[in-house]
BAFI-254925 format. One record per residue: x, y, z of N, C-alpha, C in turn. Coordinates in steps of 0.001 Angstrom, whole numbers, plus 500000, padded with zeros to 6 digits. Atoms other than C-alpha are relative to their C-alpha. Example, Ala and Ser with C-alpha at 12.3 -4.5 7.8 and 13.67 -1.06 7.14 Angstrom:
500890498810500000512300495500507800500900501200500000;499180498810499940513670498940507140499230501090500730;
# end
This chain:
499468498919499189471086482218472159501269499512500714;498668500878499399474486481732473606500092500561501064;499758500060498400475330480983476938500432501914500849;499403498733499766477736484004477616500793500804498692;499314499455501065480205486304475503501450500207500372;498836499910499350483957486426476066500048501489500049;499175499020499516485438489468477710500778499882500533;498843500248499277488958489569478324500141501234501664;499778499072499071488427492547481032498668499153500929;500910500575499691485627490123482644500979498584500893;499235500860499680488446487514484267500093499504501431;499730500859498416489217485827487671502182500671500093;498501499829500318492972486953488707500532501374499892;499523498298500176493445490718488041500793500489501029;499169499719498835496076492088490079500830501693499868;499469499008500372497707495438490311501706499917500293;498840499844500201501571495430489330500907500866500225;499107499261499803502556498367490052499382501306501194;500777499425499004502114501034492556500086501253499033;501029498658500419500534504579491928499013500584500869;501245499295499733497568506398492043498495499267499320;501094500405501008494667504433491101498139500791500481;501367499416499710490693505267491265498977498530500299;500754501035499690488608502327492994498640500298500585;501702499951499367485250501279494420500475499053501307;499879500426498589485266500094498289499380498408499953;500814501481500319484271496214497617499065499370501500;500951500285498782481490494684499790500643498952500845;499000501207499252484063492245501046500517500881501270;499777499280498869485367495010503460499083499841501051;500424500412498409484729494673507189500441500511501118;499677499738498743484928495685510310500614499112500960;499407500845499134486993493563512942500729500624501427;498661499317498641489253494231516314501223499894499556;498412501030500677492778493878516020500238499084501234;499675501254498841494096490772517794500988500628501284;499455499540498416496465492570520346499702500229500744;501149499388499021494536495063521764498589500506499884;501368499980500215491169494766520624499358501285499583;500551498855500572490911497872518990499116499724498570;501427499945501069487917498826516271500946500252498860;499246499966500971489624498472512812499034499405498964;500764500452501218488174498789509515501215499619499001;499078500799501135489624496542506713499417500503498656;500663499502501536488954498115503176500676499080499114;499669500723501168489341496062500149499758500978498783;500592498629501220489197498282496328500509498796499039;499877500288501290488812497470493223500322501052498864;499962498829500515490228499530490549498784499986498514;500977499690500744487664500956488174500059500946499187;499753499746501379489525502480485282501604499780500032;498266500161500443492984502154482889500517498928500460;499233501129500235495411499879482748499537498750501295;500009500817498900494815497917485872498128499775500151;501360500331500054491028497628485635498984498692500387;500539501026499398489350495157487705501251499593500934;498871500343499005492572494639489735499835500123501241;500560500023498770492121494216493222501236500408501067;498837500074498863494342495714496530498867500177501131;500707500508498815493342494333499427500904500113501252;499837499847498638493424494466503245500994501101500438;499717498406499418493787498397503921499283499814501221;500386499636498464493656498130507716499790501261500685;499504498542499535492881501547509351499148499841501746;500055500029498652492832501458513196499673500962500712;500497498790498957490586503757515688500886499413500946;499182500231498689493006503891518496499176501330501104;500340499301499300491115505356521583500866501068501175;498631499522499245494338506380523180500398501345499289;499741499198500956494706508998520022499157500534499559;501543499905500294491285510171519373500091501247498691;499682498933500564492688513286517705500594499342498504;499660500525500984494597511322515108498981499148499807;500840500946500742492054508498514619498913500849499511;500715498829500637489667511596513903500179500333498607;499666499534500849491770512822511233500367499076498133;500568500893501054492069509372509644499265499751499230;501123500606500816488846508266508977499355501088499615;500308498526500560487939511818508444500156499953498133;499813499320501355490120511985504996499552498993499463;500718500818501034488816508864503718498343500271500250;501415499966500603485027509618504368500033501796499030;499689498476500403486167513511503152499912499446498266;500077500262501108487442511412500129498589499020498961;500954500585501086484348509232499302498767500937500143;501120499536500237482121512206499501498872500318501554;501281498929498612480345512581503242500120501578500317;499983498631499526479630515852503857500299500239500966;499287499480498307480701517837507097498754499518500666;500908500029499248478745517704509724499197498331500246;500502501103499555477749513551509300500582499474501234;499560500350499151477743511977512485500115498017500124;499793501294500272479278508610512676500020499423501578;500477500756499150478124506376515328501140498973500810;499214501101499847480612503425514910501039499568499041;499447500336501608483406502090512691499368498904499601;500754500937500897481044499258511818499372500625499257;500715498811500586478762502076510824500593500393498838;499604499508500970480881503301508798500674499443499086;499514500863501088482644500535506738498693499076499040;501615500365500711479129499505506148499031500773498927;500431498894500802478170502555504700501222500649498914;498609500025500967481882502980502706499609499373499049;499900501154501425481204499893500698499179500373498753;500848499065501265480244500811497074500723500806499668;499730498812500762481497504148496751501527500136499929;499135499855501071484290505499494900500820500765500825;498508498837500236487963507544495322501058499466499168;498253500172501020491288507663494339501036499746501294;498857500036498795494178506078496882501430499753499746;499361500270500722497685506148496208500744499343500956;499021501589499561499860502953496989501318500042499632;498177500511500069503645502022497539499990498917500518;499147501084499290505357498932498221500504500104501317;499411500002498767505811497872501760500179498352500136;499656501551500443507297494941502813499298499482501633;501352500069499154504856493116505113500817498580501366;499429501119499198506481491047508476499042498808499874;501493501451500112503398488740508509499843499172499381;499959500969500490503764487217505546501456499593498910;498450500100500705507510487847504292499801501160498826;500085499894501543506277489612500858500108502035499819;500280498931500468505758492553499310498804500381499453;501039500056500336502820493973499354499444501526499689;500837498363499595500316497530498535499760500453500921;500359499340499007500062499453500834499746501739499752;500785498284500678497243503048500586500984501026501009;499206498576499366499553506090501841499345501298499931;501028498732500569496830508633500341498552499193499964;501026499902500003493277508738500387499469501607498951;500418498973500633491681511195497697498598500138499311;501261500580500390488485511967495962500183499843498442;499795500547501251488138510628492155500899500778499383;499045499229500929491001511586490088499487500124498343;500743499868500883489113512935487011500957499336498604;498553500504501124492575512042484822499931498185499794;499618502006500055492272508055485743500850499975501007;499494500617498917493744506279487994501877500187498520;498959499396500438497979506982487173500877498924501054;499258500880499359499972503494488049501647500994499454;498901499275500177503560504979488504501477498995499487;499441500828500609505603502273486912501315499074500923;498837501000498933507608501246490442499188498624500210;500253501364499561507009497003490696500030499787500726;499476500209498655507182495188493370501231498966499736;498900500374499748510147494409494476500405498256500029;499786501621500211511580490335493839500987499966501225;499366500397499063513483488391496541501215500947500058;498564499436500028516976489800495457500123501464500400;500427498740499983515584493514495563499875500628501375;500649499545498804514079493348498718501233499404500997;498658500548498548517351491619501077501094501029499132;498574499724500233519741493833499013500403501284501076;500371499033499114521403496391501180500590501075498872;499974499599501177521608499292498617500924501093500765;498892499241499855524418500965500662501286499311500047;499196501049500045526249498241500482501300500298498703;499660499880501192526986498585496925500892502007499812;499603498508500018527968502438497300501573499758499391;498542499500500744531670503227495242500946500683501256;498893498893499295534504504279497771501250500472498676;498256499409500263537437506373496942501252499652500430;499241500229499194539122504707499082500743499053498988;500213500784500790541859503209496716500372498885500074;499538501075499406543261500466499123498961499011500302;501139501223499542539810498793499709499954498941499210;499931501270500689540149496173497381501409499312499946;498676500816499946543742495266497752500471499475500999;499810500745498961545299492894499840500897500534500869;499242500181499020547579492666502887501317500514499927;498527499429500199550415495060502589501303499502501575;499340500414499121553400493363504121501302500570499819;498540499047499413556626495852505546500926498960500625;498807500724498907559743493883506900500203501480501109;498817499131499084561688495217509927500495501057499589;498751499416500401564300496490508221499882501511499324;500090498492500187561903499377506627499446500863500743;500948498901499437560632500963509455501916500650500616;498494498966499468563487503749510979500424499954501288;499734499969498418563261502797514821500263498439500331;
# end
C-alpha cells in the first residue's frame, strides 16, 4: 500500500497573484485580538480560496475593527460579512470573539485589491467586498501586484505636455534685442 499519492493541488506555498473576486472558507487560524493603540475588539480573518485558478491560495490578515466610538458603522460592518456567510436576521451576537469563533469554516465570496501596506513596505490583499458565494467561481481580475518600480512611480509624472519649450534649454537674448 503506498504511503501517499501525489497531488499537485495538495502543496505547501499557494498564493493568490492577482486580485479579484474569489470564493473562500474562513480558516481556523482566524482570531480575535485588540488593536495595539487603542485596545479596540478586532477580528482578524484569514481565507482560503476554494475554487479556480487560485485554489488553495491563501489571503491573510483581514483586520475588521469594532470601534465603540462608531457603533452605527461597526454595525454595518460585521453585519455584511455575517449577512455574507449566511446568519440569518435577527442572530444576536454577544461578542466579536463570539463571532470569529463561530465565522471559522464557513464560506463567501470577498473581493480584493492591492494596497500598499506602511507596516511592512509591500504590497499586499486587501478584502474591499464581502459577498455570499459567487455561484460563477471565484473571478481573479488579472491586476498583479505591483513590483518595486510600479509602486514609487509617480504616474503623473510621466504625463505628455504641450508645452513645446519643456525640453529645451536656456534661451539666451543679448541686450541689443530687447527695444528699451
Amino acid at each position: 500500500m503506498a504511503l501517499f499519492v501525489v497531488d499537485s493541488q495538495n502543496v505547501l506555498g499557494k498564493s493568490v497573484k492577482e486580485a479579484g473576486s474569489y470564493n473562500v472558507k474562513i480558516l481556523p487560524d482566524s482570531e480575535y485580538k485588540k488593536t495595539k493603540e487603542k485596545n479596540k475588539d478586532m477580528a482578524t480573518f484569514n481565507y482560503e480560496v476554494i475554487d479556480g485558478k487560485y485554489k488553495g491560495g491563501k489571503i491573510l490578515y483581514n483586520n475588521v475593527v469594532w470601534d465603540n466610538e462608531d457603533i452605527e458603522l461597526s454595525t454595518k460592518r460585521f453585519n455584511t460579512i455575517l449577512t455574507a456567510i449566511g446568519v440569518p436576521d435577527g442572530t444576536a451576537i454577544d461578542s466579536i470573539q463570539q463571532l470569529v469563533n463561530a465565522a471559522k469554516g464557513k464560506t463567501l465570496n470577498i473581493t480584493v485589491d492591492w494596497e500598499h501596506s506602511d507596516y511592512n513596505d509591500r504590497w499586499n490583499l486587501s478584502v474591499k467586498a464581502y459577498n455570499k458565494l459567487d455561484e460563477e467561481g471565484s473571478k481573479p481580475n488579472g491586476v498583479e501586484r505591483p513590483n518595486g518600480k510600479e509602486a514609487n512611480k509617480n504616474t503623473f509624472a510621466q504625463s505628455h505636455s504641450n508645452d513645446p519649450f519643456a525640453s529645451s534649454s536656456t534661451i539666451d537674448i543679448s541686450d541689443d534685442d530687447f527695444p528699451f
